[in-house]
Structures are given as C-alpha cells and as structure tokens.
N, C-alpha and C positions, 0 to 999 in steps of 0.2 A: 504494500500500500504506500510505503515511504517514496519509492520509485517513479510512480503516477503523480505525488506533490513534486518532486525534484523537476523531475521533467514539464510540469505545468510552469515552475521556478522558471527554470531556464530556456523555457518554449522549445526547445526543442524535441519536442513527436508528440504525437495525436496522441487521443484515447485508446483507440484500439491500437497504436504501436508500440506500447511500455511492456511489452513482452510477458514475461511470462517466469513464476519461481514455482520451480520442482523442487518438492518435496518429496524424501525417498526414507518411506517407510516400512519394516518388514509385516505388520501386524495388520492385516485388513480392515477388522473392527476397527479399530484406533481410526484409519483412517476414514474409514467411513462416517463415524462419529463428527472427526473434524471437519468434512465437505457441507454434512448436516448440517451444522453450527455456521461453519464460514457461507453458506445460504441462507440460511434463519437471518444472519447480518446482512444480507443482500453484499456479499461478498461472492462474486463469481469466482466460481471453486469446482474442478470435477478432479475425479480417481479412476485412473483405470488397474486395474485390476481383474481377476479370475471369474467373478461372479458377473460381468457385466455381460448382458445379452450383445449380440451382434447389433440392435439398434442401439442401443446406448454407447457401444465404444464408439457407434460411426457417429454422435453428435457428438461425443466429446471431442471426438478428433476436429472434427467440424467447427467447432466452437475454440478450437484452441487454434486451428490454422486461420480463422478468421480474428484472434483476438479480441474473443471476449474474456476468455481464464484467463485470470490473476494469480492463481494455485493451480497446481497440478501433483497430484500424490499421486507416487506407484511406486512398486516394489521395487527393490537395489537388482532383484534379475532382470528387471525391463530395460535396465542400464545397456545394456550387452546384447536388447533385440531390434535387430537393423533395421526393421517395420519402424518400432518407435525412434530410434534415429532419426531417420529418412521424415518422419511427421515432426518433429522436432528441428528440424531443416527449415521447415518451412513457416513456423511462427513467426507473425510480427512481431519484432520487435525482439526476435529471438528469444533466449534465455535468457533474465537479467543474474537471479539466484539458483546455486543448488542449495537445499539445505535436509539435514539427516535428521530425523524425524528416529524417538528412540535408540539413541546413539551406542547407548550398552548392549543391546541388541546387536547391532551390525560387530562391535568389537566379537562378537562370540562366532564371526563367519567372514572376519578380516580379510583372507585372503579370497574366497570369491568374489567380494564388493571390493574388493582395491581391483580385481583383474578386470568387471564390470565398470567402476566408475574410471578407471583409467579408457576404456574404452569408448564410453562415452564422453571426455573430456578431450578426444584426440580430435572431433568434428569442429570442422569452423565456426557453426551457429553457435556454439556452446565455448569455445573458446578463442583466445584468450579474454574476452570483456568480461566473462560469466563469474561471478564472483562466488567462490565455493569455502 
C-alpha cells in the first residue's frame, strides 16, 4: 500500500501500474484467511494456490496481468513454476515486493525455497528493482 502513496508522491505510474507484492507463504489457510481480510479492507488481494478451480486461477491471473492485485500469496513451490513466471512477466508494474509470509516455516525446507526463490529472482520482471 506504501508503494501506491510513493508513487502518487512522485507521479510517477498510474493506479493500475504500482505492480504488485508477492507474498510467499507455505500454509494455505493462513493464506486464505489473509486474502479474506485484505478484501473485507477492500484491499485487492488474490492467492493462488491448490484449491482454486480453473475459473478462479484464470481471474486471478487476469486481474493481476491487468493490475488490479496489490497482494499476491502463493506457495514458495510456485516460485520454481514457469507458468507462474511467465504471468509474473507480464504484471504492470511488475513486482515491486517479495515478502515471506511465516518465515520459520520456510527455514524448516531452506534449501528447496532458496533453489525456488533463486529461480524466481533470476527473471527481469522481478529483478533487480524487486525489493526482497
């Protein structure tokens, strides 16, 4: 949210081009919980994750290529799949945040999220601006 006043500050990009901060969390509840909430705040917020039907991933994706999501939670494995790469390419406004959503969690599976988010952090969208 900090990111959308910055940018209003310094006029530099639209509404829908303040990109976008992924959230990478192992715990699906949790995250589901928090998309709830961050909607209840009329805070544009989606998750993708395991449970969502084929219509639902294709509006979140939808909604994140066009720049409405402000959050994006998914699992530290989604890091690593080139589908979500490749949609992650294409956000306005790219990626501005990563951030690690239950952090003692990911320490207990250190080296598959280091070899995932290294992977993800090699794409142009996502770096070097993306502040992790």
């Amino acid at each position: 949210m900090a990111f959308a006043e910055l940018d209003k500050q310094a006029n530099i990009r639209g509404p829908e081009d303040g990109g976008v901060t992924v959230v990478v969390s192992p715990l699906i509840a949790l995250m589901k919980d928090q998309v709830d909430a961050l909607i209840r705040w009329k805070i544009n917020a989606g998750c993708l994750d395991s449970t969502k039907t084929r219509d639902q991933f294709l509006r979140i994706n939808d909604d994140l290529r066009a720049g409405k999501l402000k959050l994006l939670y998914c699992a530290p494995e989604r890091l690593n799949n080139e589908g979500f790469i490749e949609s992650i390419k294409s956000v306005r406004g790219g990626v501005r945040l990563v951030a690690v959503d239950e952090a003692h969690c990911i320490s207990e599976v250190w080296p598959q999220f280091n070899v995932s988010f290294t992977h993800f952090r090699k794409h142009d969208r996502v770096s070097p601006r993306t502040t992790c």
